[in-house]
N, C-alpha and C positions, 0 to 999 in steps of 0.2 A: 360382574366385578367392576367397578367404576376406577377413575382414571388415580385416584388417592391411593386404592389399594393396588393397583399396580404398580405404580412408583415405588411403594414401598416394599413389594417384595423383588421388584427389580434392586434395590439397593441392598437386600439381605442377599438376594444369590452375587449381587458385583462381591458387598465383603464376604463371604464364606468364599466365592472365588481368591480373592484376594489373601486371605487365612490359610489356605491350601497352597497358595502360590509362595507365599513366606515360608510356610513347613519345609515345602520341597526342595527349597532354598537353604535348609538348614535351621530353619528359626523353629524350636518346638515349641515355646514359648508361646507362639501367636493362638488369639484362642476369639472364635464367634461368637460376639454379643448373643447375649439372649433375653428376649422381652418375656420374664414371668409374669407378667400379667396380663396380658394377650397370645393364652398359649393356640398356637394352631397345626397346621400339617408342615410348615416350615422348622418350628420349637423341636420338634426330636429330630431335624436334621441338622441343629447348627446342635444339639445336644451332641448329637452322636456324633461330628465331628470330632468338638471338643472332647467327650469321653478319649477318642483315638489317639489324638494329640498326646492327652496327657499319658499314656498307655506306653505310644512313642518312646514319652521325654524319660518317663521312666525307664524303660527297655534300653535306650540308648545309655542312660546316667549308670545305670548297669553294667553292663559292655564294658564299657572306660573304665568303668574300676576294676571290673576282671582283667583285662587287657593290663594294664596299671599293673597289678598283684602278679598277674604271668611276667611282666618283662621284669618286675624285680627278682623272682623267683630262678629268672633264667640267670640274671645277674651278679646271684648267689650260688648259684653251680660253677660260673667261669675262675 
C-alpha cells in the first residue's frame, strides 16, 4: 500500500471517527461520506454506519412522538 493510499484511508477512519463522535453527541444527522466509485473494504463500513445512523434517527423521531402522545394522553386523564 503506498503512502497516497494510506492517507487516505487514514482520513476515512479520522471522519467515520469523527461521525460516530457527533452521533454520540446527539447529532443523528451526521452521516459518512461515501465514495461510489471506488468501492472497497472501507465502502460497507462507512455504509453500515450510515444505514445505523439513519435506523437511530428513526427509532429516536419515534420515541418523541410516542413520549409526545403519552404525556398528552396523561394530560387528558387529570
Amino acid at each position: 500500500m503506498n503512502t497516497c493510499q494510506i492517507d487516505d484511508v487514514k482520513k476515512r477512519l479520522e471522519k467515520m471517527e469523527e461521525v460516530l463522535a457527533d452521533a454520540a453527541g446527539g447529532f443523528l444527522l451526521a452521516r459518512v461520506p461515501v465514495k461510489t466509485q471506488d468501492i472497497d473494504l472501507l465502502t460497507s463500513i462507512e455504509v453500515g454506519i450510515n444505514m445505523i445512523l439513519a435506523d437511530l434517527e428513526q427509532v429516536t423521531s419515534e420515541r418523541l412522538d410516542l413520549t409526545e402522545q403519552l404525556e398528552q394522553l396523561r394530560g387528558e386523564r387529570k
